[in-house]
KEKE-558141 format. One record per residue (C-alpha): x, y, z; residue in one letter; residue number from 1. Coordinates in steps of 0.5 Angstrom, whole numbers. Last residue first. Example, Ala and Ser with C-alpha at 12.3 -4.5 7.8 and 13.67 -1.06 7.14 Angstrom:
BEGIN
<xx->27; yy->-2; zz->14; code->s; pos->2> .
<xx->25; yy->-9; zz->16; code->a; pos->1> .
This chain:
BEGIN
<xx->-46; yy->38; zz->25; code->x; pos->303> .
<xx->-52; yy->33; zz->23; code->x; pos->302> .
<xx->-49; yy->27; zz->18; code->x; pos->301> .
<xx->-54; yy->26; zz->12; code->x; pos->300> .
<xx->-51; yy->33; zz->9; code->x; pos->299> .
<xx->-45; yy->30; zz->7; code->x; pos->298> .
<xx->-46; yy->24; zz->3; code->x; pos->297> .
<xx->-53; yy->27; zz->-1; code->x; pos->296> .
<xx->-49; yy->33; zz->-3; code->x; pos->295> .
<xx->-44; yy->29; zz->-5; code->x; pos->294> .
<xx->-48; yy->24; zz->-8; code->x; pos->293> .
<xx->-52; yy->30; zz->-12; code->x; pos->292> .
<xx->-44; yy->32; zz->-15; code->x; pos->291> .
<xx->-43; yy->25; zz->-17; code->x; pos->290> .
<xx->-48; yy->26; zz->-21; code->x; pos->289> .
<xx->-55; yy->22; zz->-21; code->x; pos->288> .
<xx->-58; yy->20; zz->-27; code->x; pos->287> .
<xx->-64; yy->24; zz->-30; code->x; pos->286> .
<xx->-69; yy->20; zz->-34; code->x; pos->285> .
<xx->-72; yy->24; zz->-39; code->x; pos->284> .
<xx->-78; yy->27; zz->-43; code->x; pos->283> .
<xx->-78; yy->33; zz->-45; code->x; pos->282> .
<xx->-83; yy->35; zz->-50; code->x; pos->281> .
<xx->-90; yy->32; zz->-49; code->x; pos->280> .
<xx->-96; yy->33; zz->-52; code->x; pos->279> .
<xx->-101; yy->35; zz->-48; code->x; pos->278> .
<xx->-109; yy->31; zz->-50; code->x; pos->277> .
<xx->-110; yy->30; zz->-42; code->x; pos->276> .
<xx->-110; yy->21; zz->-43; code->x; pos->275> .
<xx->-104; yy->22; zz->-48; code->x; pos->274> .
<xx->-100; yy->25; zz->-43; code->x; pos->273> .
<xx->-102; yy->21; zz->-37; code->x; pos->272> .
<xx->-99; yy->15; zz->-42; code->x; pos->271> .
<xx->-93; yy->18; zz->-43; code->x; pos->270> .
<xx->-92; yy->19; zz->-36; code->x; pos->269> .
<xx->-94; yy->13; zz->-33; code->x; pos->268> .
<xx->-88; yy->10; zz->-39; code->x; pos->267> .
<xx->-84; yy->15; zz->-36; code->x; pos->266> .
<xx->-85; yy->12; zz->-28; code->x; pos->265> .
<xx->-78; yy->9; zz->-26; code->x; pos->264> .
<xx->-79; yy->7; zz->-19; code->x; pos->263> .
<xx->-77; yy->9; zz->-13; code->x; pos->262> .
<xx->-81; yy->16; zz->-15; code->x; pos->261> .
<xx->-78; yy->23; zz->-16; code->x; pos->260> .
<xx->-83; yy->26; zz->-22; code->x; pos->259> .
<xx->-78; yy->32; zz->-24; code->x; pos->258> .
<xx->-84; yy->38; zz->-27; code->x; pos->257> .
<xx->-83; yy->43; zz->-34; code->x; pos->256> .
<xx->-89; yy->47; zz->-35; code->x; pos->255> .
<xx->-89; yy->53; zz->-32; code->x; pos->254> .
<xx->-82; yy->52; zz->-29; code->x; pos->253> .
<xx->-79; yy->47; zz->-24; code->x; pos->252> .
<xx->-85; yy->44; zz->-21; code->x; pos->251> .
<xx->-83; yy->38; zz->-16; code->x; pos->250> .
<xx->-87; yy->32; zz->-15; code->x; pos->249> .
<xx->-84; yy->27; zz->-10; code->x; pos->248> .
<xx->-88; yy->19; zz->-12; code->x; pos->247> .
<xx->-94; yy->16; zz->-9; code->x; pos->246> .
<xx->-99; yy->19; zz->-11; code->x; pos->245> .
<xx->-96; yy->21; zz->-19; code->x; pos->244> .
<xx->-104; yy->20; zz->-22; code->x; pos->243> .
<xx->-106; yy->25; zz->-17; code->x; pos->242> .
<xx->-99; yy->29; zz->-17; code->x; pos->241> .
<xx->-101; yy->30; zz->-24; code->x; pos->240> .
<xx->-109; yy->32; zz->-24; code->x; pos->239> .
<xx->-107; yy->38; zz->-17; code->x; pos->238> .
<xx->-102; yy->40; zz->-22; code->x; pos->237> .
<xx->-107; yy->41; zz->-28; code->x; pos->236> .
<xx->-101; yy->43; zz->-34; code->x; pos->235> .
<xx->-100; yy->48; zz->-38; code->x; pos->234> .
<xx->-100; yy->46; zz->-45; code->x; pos->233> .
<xx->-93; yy->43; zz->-49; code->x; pos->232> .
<xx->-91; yy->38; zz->-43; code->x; pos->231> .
<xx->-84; yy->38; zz->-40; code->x; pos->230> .
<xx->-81; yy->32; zz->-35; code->x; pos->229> .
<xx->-76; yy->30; zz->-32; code->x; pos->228> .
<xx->-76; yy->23; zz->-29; code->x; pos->227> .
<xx->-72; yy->22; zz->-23; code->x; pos->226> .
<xx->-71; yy->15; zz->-20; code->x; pos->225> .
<xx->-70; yy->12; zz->-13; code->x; pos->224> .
<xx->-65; yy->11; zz->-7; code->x; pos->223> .
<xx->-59; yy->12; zz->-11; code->x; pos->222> .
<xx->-53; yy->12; zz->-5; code->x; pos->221> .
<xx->-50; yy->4; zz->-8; code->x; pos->220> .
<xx->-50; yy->6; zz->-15; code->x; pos->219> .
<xx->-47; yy->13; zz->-14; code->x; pos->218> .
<xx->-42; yy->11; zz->-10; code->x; pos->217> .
<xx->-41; yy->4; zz->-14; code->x; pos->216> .
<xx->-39; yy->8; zz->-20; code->x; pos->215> .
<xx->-35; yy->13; zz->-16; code->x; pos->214> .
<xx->-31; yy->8; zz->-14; code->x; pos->213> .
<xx->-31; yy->7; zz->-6; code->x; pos->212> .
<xx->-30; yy->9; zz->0; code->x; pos->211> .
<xx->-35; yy->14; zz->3; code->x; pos->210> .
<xx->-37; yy->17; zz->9; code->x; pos->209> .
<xx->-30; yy->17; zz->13; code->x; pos->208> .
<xx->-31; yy->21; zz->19; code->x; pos->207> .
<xx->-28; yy->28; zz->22; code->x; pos->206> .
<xx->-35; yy->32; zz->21; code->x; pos->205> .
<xx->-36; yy->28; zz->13; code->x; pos->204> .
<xx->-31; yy->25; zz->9; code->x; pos->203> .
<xx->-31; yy->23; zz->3; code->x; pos->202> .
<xx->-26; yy->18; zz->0; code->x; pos->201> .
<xx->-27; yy->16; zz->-8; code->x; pos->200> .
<xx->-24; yy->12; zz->-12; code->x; pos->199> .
<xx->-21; yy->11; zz->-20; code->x; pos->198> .
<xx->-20; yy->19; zz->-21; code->x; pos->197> .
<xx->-18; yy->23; zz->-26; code->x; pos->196> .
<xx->-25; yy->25; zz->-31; code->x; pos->195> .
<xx->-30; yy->23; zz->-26; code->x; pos->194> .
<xx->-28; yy->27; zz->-20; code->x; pos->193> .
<xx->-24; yy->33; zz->-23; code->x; pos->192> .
<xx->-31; yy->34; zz->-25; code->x; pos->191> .
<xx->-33; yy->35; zz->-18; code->x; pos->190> .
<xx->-30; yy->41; zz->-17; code->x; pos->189> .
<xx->-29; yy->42; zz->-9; code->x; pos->188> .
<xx->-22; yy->37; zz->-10; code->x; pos->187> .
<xx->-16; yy->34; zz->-5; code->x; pos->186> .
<xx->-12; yy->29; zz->-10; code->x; pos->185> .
<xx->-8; yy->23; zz->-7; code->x; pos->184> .
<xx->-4; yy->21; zz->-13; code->x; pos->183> .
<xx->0; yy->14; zz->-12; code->x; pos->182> .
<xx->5; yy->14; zz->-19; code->x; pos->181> .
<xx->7; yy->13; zz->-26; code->x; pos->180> .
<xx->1; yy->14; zz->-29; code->x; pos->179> .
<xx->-3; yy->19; zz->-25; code->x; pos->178> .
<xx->4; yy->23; zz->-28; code->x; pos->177> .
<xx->-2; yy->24; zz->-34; code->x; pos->176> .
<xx->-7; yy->25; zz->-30; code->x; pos->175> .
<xx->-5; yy->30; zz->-26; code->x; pos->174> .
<xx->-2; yy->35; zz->-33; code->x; pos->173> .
<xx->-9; yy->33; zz->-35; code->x; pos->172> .
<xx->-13; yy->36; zz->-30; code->x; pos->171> .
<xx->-8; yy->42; zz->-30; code->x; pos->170> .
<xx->-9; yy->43; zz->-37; code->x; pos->169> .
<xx->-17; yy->42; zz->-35; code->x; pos->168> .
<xx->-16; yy->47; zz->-30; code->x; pos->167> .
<xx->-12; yy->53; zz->-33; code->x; pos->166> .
<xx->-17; yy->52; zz->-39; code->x; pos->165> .
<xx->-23; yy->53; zz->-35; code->x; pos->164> .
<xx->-21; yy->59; zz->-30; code->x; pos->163> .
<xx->-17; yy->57; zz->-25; code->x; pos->162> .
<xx->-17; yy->59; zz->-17; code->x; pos->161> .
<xx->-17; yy->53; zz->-14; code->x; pos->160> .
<xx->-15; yy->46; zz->-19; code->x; pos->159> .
<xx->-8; yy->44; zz->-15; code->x; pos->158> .
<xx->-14; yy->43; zz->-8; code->x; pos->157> .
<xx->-9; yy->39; zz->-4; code->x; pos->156> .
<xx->-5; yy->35; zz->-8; code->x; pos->155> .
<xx->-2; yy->30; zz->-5; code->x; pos->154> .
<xx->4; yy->25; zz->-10; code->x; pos->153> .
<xx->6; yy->18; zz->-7; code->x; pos->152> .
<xx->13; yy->15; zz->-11; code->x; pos->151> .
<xx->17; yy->21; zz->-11; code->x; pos->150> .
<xx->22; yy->23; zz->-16; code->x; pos->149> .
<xx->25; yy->29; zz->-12; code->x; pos->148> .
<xx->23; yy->34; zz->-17; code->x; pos->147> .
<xx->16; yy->32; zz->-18; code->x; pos->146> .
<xx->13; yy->37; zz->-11; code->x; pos->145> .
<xx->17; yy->43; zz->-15; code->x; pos->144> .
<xx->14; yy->41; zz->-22; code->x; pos->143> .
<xx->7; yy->41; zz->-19; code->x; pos->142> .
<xx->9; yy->48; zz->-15; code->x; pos->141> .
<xx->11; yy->51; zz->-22; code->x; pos->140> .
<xx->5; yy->48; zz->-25; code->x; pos->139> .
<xx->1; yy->51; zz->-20; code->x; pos->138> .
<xx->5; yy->57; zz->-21; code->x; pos->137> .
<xx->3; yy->56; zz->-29; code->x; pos->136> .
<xx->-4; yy->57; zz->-28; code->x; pos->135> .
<xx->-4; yy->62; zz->-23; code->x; pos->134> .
<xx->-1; yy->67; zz->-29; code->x; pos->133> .
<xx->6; yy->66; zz->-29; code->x; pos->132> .
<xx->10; yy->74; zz->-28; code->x; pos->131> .
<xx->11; yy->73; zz->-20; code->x; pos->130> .
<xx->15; yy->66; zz->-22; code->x; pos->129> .
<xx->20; yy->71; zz->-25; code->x; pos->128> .
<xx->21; yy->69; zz->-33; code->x; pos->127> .
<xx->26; yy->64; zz->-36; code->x; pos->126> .
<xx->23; yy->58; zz->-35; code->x; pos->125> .
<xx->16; yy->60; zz->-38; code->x; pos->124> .
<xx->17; yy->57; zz->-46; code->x; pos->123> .
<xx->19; yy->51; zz->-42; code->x; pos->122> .
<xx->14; yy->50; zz->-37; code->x; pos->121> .
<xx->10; yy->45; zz->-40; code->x; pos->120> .
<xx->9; yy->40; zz->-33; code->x; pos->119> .
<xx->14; yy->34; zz->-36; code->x; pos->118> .
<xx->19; yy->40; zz->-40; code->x; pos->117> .
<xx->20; yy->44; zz->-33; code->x; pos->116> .
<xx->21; yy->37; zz->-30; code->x; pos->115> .
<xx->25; yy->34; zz->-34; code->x; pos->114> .
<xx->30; yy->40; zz->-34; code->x; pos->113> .
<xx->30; yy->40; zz->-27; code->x; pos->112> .
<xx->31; yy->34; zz->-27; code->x; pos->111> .
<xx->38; yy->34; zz->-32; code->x; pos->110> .
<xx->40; yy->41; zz->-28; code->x; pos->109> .
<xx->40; yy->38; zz->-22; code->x; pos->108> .
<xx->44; yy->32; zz->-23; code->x; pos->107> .
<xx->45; yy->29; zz->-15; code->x; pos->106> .
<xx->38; yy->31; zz->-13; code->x; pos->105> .
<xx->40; yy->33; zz->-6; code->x; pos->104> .
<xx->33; yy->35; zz->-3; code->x; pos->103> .
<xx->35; yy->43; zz->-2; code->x; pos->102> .
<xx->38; yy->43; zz->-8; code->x; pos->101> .
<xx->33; yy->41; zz->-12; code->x; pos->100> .
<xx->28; yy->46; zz->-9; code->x; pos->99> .
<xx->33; yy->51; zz->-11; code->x; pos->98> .
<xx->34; yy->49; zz->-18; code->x; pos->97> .
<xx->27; yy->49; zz->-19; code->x; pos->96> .
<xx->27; yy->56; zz->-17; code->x; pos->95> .
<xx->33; yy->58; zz->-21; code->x; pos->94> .
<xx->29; yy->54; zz->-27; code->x; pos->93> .
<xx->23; yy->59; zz->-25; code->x; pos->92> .
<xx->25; yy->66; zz->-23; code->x; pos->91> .
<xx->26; yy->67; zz->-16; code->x; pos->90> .
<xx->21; yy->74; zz->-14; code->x; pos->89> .
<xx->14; yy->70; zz->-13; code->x; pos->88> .
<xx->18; yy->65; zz->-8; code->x; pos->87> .
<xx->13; yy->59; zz->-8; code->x; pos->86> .
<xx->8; yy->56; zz->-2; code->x; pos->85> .
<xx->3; yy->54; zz->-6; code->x; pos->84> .
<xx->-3; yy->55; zz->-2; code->x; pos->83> .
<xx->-8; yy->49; zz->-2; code->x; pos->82> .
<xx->-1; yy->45; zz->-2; code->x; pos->81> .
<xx->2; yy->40; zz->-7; code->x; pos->80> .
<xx->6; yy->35; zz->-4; code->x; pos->79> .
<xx->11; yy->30; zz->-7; code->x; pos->78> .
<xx->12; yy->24; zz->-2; code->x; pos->77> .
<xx->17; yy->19; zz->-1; code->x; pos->76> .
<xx->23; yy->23; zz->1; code->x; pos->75> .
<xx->19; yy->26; zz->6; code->x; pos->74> .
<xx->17; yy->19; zz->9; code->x; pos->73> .
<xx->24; yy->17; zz->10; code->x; pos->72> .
<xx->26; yy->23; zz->13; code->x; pos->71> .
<xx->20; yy->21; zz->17; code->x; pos->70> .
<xx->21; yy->15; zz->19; code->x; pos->69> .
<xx->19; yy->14; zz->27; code->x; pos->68> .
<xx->13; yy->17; zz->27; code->x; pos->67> .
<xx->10; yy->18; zz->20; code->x; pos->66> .
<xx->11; yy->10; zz->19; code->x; pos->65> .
<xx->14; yy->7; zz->14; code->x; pos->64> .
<xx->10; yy->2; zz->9; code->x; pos->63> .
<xx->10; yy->6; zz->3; code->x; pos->62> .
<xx->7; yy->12; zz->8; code->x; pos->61> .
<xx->5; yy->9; zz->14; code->x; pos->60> .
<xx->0; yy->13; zz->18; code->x; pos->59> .
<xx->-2; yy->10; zz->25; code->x; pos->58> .
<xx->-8; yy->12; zz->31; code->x; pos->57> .
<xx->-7; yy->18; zz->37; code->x; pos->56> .
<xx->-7; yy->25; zz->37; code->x; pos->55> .
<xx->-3; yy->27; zz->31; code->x; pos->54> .
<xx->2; yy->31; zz->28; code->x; pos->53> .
<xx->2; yy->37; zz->23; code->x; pos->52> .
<xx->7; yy->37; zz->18; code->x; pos->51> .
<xx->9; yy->29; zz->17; code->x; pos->50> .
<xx->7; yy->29; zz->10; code->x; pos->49> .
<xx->0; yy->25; zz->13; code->x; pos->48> .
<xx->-1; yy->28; zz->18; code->x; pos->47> .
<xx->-2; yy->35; zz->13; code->x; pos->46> .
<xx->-6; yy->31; zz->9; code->x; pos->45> .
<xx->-10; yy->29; zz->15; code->x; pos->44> .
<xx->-11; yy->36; zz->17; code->x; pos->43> .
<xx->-12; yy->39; zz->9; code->x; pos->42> .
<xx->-18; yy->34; zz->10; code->x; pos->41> .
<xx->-21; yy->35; zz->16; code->x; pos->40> .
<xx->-28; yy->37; zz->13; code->x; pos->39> .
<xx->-27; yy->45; zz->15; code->x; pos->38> .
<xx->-29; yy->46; zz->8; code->x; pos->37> .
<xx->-34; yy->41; zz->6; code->x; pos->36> .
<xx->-31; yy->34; zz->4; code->x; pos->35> .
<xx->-27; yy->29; zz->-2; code->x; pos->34> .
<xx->-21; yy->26; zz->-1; code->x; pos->33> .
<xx->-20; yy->23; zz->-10; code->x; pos->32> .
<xx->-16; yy->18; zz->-11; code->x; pos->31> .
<xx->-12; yy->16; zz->-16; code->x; pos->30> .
<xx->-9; yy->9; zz->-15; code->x; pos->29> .
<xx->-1; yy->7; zz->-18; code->x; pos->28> .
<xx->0; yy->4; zz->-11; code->x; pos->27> .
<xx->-6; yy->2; zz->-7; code->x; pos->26> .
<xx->-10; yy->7; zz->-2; code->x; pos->25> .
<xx->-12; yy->6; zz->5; code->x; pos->24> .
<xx->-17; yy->8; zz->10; code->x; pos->23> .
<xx->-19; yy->9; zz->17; code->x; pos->22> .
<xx->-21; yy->14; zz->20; code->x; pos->21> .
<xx->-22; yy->15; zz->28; code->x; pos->20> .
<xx->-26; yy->22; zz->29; code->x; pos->19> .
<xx->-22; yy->27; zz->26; code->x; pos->18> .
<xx->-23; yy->35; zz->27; code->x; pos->17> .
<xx->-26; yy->34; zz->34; code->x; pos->16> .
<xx->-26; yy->41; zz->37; code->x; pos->15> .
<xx->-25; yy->40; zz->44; code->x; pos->14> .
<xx->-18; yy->43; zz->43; code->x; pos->13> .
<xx->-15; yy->42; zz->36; code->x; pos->12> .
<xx->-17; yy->35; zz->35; code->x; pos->11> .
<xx->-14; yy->29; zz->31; code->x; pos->10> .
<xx->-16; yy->22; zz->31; code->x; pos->9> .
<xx->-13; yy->17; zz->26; code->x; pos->8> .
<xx->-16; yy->9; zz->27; code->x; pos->7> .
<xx->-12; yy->7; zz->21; code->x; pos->6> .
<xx->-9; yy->10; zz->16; code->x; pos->5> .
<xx->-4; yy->7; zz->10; code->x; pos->4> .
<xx->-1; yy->10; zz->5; code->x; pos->3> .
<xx->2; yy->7; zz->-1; code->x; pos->2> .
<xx->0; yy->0; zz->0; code->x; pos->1> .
């Protein structure tokens, strides 16, 4: 296993920020490490990096314990910090080099030159780190965290404060070294989900609520159907929710409805359309997002 967690408990005074987590992730996994703000998941990806200790519980990282192998721990891990912490007055091949430096990269200038053209720096190389738009300071922090080859890659919210393009390229850049190592990625954009993880871990007031791929997240949290619906003419809504008695309506516009109900009700739909002489214009299925799990997850857990 690349990391390991098991009974993790950490509190700031009587604030419990992780009530006795457990999770584990394998080499080569993506992994998504998702939350609400204040959720308990920079504290655990702190823990993890060995820069803030814990209360009780065990981490290992590629088998070596937080506590007793810690030098060892740092070089195994590259981390991505939610605010990169980088020096906007150096330029950014003097930068990296610096960061080589500090973890004794016997040929520096070849791996600084590897990583500059890894993360798509080349054409940025010669400019201050001030002068990058975030996009490519979030390349430049993502260079700095692959300078010591690690085996594990955290990033902490890597995607915060992008505009579209910046986000998918950085998206692109996370899978690709997804490739070649253990990526434990901490994100508010779902999208970032389904495009580069293969498992998801929510957690939820300091407890793991979910461990799970996507798909079987999704799957095993569905607790019925949504039928979005659109008719031509106005619609009797006392009529409607008489034929849908024992489903949820929910009116969405002037004419459109969602039908939540435990089974799949388009063919009832269909046939009150025809009864009442009202076309239909829409009428679909709605599958559930990540993005609606997440919600369901973290507001089924009273604060």
């Amino acid at each position: 296993m690349s990391i390991e967690i098991k009974h993790l408990k950490k509190s700031y005074g009587s604030q419990t920020v992780l009530d006795d987590i457990n999770f584990s992730i394998k080499d080569g996994e993506i992994v998504a490490f998702l939350g609400e703000n204040g959720a308990g998941k920079s504290t655990t990806m702190k823990i993890i990096n060995g820069y803030l200790s814990k209360d009780s519980g065990e981490v290992k990282v590629c088998g070596y314990d937080v506590d007793t192998d810690l030098e060892k721990v740092h070089s195994l891990i590259g981390y991505l910090p939610e605010h990169n912490p980088i020096y906007p007055d150096m330029y950014v091949r003097e930068y990296l080099m610096f960061i080589a430096g500090l973890y004794k990269v016997e040929d520096k200038k070849a791996r600084v030159d590897e990583m500059i053209a890894k993360t798509g720096l080349t054409k940025e190389s010669h400019k201050r780190i001030g002068m990058l738009s975030k996009g490519y300071r979030q390349r430049v922090g993502l260079a700095a965290a692959l300078i010591p080859n690690p085996k594990v890659l955290i990033l902490d919210e890597p995607t915060t404060g992008l505009d579209p393009n910046q986000i998918i390229e950085v998206r692109d850049l996370i899978k690709e070294v997804g490739k070649e190592k253990t990526v434990m990625l901490s994100t508010h954009l779902m999208q970032e989900v389904s495009a580069i993880c293969d498992r998801v871990i929510i957690i939820k007031n300091g407890k793991i609520v979910a461990n799970e791929a996507e798909s079987e997240i999704v799957s095993s949290t569905s607790d019925g159907y949504v039928v979005e619906v659109e008719f031509l003419n106005d619609v009797d809504t006392d009529s409607l929710q008489q034929k849908f008695a024992d489903s949820k309506l929910v009116k969405t516009g002037a004419k459109t409805f969602a039908i939540e109900s435990k089974s799949d009700v388009r063919l009832s739909v269909f046939e009150y359309a025809k009864d009442t002489n009202n076309p239909l214009l829409t009428l679909k299925l709605k599958e559930r997002s990540m993005e609606d799990v997440f919600i369901q997850l973290t507001n089924s857990i009273k604060k």
